[in-house]
Every structure is written in C-alpha cells, then in structure tokens.
VOMARMI-212537 format. One record per residue: x, y, z of N, C-alpha, C in turn; residue number from 0. Coordinates in nm, 3 decimals, padded with zeros to 5 digits, always signed. Layout:
<pts>
[[X; Y; Z]; [X; Y; Z]; [X; Y; Z]; NUM]
...
</pts>
This chain:
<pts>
[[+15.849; +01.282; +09.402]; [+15.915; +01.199; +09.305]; [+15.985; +01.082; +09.373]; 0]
[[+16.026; +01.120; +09.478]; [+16.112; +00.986; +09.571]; [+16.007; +00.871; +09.616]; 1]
[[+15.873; +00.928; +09.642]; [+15.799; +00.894; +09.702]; [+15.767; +00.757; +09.591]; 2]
[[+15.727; +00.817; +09.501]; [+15.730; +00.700; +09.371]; [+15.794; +00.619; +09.296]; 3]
[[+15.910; +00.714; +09.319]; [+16.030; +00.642; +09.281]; [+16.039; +00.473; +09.385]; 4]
[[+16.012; +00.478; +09.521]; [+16.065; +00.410; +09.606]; [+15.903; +00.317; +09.586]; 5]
[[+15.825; +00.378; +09.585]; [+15.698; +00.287; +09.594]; [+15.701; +00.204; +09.452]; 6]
[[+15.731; +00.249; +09.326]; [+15.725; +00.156; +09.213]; [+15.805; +00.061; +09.222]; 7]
[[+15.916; +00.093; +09.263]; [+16.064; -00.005; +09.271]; [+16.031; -00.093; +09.367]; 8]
[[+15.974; -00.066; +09.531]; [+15.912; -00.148; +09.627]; [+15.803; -00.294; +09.549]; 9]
[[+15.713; -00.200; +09.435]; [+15.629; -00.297; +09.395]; [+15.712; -00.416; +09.314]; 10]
[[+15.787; -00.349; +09.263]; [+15.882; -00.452; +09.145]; [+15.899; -00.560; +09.202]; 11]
[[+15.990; -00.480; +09.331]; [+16.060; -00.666; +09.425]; [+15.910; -00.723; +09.484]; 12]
[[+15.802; -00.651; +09.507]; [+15.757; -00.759; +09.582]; [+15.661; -00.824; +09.464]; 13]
[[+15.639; -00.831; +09.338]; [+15.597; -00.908; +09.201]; [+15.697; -00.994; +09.185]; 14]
[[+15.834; -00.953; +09.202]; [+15.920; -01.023; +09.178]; [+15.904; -01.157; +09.269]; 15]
[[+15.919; -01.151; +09.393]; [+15.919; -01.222; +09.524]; [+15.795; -01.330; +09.522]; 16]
[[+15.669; -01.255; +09.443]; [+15.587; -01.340; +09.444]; [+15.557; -01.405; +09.300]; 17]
[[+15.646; -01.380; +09.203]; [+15.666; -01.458; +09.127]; [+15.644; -01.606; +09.087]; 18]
[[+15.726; -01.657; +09.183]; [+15.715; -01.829; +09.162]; [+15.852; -01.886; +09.066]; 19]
[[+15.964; -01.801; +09.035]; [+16.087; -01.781; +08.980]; [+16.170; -01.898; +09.033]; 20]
[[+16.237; -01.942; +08.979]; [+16.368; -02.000; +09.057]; [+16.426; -01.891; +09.156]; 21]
[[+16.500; -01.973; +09.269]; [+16.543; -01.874; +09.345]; [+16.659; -01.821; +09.281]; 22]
[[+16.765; -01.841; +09.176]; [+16.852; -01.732; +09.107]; [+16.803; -01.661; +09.063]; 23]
[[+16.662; -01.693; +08.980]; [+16.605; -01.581; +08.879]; [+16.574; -01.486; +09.027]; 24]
[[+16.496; -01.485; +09.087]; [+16.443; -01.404; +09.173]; [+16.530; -01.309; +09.234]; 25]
[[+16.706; -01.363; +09.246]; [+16.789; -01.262; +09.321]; [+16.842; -01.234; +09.239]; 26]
[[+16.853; -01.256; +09.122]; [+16.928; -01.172; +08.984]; [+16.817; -01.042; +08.965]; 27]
[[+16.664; -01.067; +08.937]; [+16.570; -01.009; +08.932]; [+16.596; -00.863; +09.087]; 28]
[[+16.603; -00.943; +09.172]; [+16.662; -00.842; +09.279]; [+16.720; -00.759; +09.333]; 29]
[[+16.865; -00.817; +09.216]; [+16.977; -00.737; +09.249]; [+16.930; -00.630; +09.153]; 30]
[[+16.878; -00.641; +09.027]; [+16.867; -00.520; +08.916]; [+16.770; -00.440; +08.961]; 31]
[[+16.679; -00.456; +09.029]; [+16.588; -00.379; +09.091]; [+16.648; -00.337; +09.222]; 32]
[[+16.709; -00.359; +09.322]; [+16.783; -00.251; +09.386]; [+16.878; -00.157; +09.343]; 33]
[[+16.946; -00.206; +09.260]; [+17.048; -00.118; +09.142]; [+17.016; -00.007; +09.135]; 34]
[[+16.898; -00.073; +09.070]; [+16.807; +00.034; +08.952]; [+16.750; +00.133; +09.074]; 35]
[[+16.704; +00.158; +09.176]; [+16.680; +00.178; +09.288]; [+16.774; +00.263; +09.361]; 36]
[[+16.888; +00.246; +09.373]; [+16.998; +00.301; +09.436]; [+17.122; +00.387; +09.356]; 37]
[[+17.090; +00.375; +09.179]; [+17.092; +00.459; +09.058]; [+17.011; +00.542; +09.068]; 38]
[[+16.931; +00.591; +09.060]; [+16.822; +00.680; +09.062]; [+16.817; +00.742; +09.242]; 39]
[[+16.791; +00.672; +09.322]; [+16.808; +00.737; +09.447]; [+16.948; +00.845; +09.470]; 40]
[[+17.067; +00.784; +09.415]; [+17.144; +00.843; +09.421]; [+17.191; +00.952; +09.381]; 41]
[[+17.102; +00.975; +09.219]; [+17.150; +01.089; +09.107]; [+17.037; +01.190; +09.140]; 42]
[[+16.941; +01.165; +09.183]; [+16.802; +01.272; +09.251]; [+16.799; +01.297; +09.376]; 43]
[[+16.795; +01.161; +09.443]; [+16.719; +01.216; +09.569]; [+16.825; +01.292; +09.666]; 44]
[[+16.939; +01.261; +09.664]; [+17.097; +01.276; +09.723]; [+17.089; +01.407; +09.712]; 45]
[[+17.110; +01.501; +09.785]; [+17.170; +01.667; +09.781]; [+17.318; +01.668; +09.734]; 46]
[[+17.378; +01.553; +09.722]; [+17.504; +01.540; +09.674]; [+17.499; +01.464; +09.526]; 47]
[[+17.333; +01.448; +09.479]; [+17.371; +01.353; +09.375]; [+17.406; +01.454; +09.238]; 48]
[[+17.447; +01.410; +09.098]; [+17.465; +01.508; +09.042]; [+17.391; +01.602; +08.968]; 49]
[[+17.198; +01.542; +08.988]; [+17.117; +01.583; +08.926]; [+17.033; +01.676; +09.003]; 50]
[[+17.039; +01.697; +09.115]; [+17.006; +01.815; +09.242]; [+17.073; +01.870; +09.193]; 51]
[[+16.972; +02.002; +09.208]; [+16.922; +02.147; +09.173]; [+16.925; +02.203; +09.291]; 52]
[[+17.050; +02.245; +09.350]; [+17.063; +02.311; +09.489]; [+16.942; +02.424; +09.555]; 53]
[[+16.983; +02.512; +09.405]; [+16.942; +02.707; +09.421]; [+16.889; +02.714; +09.289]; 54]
[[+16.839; +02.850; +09.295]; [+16.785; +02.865; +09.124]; [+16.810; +03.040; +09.164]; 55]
[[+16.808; +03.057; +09.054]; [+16.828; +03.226; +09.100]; [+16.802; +03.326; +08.915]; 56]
[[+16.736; +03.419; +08.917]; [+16.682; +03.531; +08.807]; [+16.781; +03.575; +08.815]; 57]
[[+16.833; +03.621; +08.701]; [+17.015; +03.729; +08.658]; [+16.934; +03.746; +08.541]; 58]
[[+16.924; +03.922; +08.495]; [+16.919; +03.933; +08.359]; [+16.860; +03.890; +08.283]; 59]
[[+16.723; +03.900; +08.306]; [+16.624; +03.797; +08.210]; [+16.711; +03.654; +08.154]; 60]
[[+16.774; +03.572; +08.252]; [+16.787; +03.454; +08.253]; [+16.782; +03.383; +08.369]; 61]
[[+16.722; +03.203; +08.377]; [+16.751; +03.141; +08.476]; [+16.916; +03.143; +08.489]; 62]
[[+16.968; +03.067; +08.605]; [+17.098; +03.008; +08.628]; [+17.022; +02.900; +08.741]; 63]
[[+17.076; +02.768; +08.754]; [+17.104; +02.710; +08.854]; [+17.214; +02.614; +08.888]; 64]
[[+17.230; +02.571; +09.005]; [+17.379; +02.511; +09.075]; [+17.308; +02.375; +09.114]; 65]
[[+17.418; +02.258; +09.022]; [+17.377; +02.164; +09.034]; [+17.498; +02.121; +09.101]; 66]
[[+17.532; +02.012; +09.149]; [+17.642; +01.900; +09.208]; [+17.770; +01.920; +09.162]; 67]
[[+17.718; +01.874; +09.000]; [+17.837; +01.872; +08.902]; [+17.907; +02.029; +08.841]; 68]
[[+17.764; +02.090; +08.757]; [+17.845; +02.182; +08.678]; [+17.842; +02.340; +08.761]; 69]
[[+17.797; +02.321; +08.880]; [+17.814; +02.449; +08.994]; [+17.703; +02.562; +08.892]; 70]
[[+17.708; +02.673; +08.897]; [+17.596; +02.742; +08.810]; [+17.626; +02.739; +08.717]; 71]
[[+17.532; +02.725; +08.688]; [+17.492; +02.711; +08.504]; [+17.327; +02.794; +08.443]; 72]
[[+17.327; +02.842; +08.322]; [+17.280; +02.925; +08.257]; [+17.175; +02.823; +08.183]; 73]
[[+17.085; +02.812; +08.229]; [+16.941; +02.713; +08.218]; [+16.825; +02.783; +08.152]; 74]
[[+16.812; +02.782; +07.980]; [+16.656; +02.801; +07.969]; [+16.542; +02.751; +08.016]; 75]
[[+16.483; +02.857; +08.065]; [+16.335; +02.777; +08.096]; [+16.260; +02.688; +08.005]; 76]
[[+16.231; +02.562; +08.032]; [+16.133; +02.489; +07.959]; [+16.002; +02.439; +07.944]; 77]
[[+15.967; +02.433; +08.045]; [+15.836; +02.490; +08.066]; [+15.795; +02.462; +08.235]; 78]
[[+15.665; +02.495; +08.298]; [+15.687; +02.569; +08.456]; [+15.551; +02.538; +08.449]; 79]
[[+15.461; +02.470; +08.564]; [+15.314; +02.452; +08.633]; [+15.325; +02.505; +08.713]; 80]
[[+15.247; +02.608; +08.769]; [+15.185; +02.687; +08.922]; [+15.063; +02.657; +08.928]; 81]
[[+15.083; +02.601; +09.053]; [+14.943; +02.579; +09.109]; [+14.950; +02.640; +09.289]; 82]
[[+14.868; +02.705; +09.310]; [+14.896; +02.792; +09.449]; [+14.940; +02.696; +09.550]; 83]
[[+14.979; +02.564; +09.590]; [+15.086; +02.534; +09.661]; [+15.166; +02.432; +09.607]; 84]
[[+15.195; +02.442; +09.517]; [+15.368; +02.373; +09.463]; [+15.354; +02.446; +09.304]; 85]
[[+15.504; +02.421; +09.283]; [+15.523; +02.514; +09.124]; [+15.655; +02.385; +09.072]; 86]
[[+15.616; +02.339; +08.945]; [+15.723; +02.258; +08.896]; [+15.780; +02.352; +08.776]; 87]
[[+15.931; +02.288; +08.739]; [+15.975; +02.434; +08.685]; [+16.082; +02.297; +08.649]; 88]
[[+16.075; +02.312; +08.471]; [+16.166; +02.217; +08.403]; [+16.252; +02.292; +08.336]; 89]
[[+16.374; +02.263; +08.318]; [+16.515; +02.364; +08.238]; [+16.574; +02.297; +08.157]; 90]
[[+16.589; +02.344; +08.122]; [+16.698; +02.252; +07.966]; [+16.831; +02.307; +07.970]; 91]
[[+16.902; +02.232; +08.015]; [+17.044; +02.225; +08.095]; [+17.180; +02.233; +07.922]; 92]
[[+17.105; +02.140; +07.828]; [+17.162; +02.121; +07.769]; [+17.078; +02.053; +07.621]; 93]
[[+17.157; +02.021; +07.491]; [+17.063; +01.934; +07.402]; [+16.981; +01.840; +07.444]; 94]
[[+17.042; +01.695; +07.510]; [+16.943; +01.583; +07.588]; [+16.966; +01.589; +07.729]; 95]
[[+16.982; +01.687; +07.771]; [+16.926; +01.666; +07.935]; [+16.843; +01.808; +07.986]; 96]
[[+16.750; +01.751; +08.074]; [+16.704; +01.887; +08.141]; [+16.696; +01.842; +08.293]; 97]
[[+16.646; +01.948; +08.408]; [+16.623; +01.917; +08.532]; [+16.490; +01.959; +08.598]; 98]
[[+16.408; +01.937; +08.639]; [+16.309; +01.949; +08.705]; [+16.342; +02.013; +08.831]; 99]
[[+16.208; +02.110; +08.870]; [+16.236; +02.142; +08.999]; [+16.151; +02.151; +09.053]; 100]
[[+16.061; +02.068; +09.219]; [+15.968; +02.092; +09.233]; [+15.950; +02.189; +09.366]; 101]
[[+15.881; +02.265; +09.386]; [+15.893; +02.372; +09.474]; [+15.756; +02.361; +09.531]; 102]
[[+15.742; +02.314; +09.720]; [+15.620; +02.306; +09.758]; [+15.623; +02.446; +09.843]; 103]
[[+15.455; +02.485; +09.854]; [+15.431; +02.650; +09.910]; [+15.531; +02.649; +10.024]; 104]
[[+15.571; +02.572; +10.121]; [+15.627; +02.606; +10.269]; [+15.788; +02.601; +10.234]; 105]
[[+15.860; +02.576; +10.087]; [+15.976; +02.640; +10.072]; [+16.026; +02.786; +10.062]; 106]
[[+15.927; +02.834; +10.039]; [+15.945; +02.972; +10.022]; [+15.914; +03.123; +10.148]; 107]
[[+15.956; +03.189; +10.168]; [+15.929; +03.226; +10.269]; [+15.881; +03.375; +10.218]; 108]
[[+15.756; +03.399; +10.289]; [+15.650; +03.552; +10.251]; [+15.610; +03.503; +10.165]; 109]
[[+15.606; +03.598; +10.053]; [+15.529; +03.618; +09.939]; [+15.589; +03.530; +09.839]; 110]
[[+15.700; +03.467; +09.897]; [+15.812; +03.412; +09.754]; [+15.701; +03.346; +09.645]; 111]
[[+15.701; +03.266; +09.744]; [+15.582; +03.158; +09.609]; [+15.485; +03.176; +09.508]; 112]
[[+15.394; +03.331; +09.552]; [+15.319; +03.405; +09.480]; [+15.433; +03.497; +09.364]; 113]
[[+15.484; +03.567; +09.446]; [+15.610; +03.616; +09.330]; [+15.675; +03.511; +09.248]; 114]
[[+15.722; +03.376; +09.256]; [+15.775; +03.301; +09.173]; [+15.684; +03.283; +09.018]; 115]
[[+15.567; +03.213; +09.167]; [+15.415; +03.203; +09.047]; [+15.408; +03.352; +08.895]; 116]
[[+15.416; +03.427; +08.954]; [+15.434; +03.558; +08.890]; [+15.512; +03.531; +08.780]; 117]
[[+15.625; +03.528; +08.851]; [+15.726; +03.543; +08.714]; [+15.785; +03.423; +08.661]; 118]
[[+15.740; +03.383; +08.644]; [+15.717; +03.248; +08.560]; [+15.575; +03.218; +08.480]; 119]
[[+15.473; +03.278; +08.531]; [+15.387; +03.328; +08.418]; [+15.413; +03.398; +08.333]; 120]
[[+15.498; +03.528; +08.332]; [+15.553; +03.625; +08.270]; [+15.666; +03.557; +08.170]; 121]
[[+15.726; +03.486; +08.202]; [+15.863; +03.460; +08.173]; [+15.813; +03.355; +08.060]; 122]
[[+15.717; +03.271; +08.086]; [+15.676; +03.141; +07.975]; [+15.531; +03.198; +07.889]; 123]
[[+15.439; +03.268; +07.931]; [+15.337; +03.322; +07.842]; [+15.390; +03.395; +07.791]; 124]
[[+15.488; +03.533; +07.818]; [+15.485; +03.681; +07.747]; [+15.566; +03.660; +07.643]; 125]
[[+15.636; +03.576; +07.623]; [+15.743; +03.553; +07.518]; [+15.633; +03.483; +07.373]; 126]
[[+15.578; +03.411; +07.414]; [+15.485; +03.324; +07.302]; [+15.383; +03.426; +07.284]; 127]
[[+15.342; +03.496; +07.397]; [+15.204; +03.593; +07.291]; [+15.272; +03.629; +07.249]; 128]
[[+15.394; +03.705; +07.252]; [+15.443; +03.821; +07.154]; [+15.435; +03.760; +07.010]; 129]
[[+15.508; +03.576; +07.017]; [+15.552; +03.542; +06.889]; [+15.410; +03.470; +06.831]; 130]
[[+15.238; +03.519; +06.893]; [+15.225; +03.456; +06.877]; [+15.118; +03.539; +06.763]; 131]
[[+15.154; +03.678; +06.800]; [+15.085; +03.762; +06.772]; [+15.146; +03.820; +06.625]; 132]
[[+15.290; +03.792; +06.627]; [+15.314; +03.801; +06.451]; [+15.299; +03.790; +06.357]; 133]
</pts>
C-alpha cells in the first residue's frame, strides 16, 4: 500500500512539473501533493500513526485489535482474502471507519499463516452458510 501510495503521489508531482503551469501554480500544485503525501504517510505507514494496526489477536469468538489511538479495541470482521502467501483482513472499527490488515507469509512464524488462513475461512463462510441455509 505504501508502495503505491508513494508511486501515485510521485506521479502527481512529476505531471505536475511537466505541466507547463505558471511557476506558483506548479508549487501551490506541489505543496498539496506533498501534504496529501505526508497525510496519508503519516496516518498508515507510521507504526506511530493512528491508523496502524499494531497486533490482532482471537478472544472469544471475537477479533480485538490495538491501534495508536484507541489501544484494543473489539473489531468485527469485515471481510478477509487468503491467498497462500499474504491474507488481507478488513474490520470495521466503527459506523464509517474500518482498518485493513495486510499480512505477508514471512510474518508469521510455523504454521501461523495456514492456521490464520483457517480461521478466517471459518470465521467469514460458517456464519453466512448457516444464515444462508434458513
């Protein structure tokens, strides 16, 4: 996500640059695109920003995870991709916000990643066949 984050924003300034703008337009154009750049770098990519997702952790047939701001918190699952080396895993934190989490195979150590894969199949299919089967 940083990766794109930094490569779209990279493209901006350099469309911008080759523009043909007045030179104010071009550093007004500049300044909002590093902004915009260093807003977003800051609230994601930062281990200190407030939208990092430290830990995640299973309690009781519920997620919880520890973000910056609200330390653990009690996160429905919203919906979760496994694919045998990375697993994305979205939560709904609240009414309009949720958090993403992306998890590549070499975070996990042993079997974690296959067990995650697991139960998160379990956790997002078994609930809907049940309701789906009513």
């Amino acid at each position: 996500m940083l990766i794109g984050l930094g490569l779209g924003h990279g493209l901006a300034l350099l469309a911008v640059s080759l523009s043909g703008l007045w030179v104010w337009t071009i550093l007004l154009l500049t300044l909002v695109v590093g902004s915009s750049w260093s807003f977003h770098y800051s609230r994601q990519g930062l281990e200190r920003g407030p939208w990092f997702v430290g830990r995640l952790r299973w309690l009781d047939e519920h997620w919880e995870i520890r973000s910056n701001v609200a330390g653990w918190q009690s996160a429905p699952l919203a919906a979760s991709f496994c694919h045998r080396r990375l697993i994305l895993i979205d939560f709904r934190v609240d009414r309009w916000h949720r958090r993403t989490v992306v998890i590549p195979v070499d975070a996990c150590r042993g079997d974690g990643h296959r067990h995650l894969r697991l139960l998160l199949n379990t956790t997002i299919r078994g609930p809907m066949r049940r309701e789906a089967m009513r």
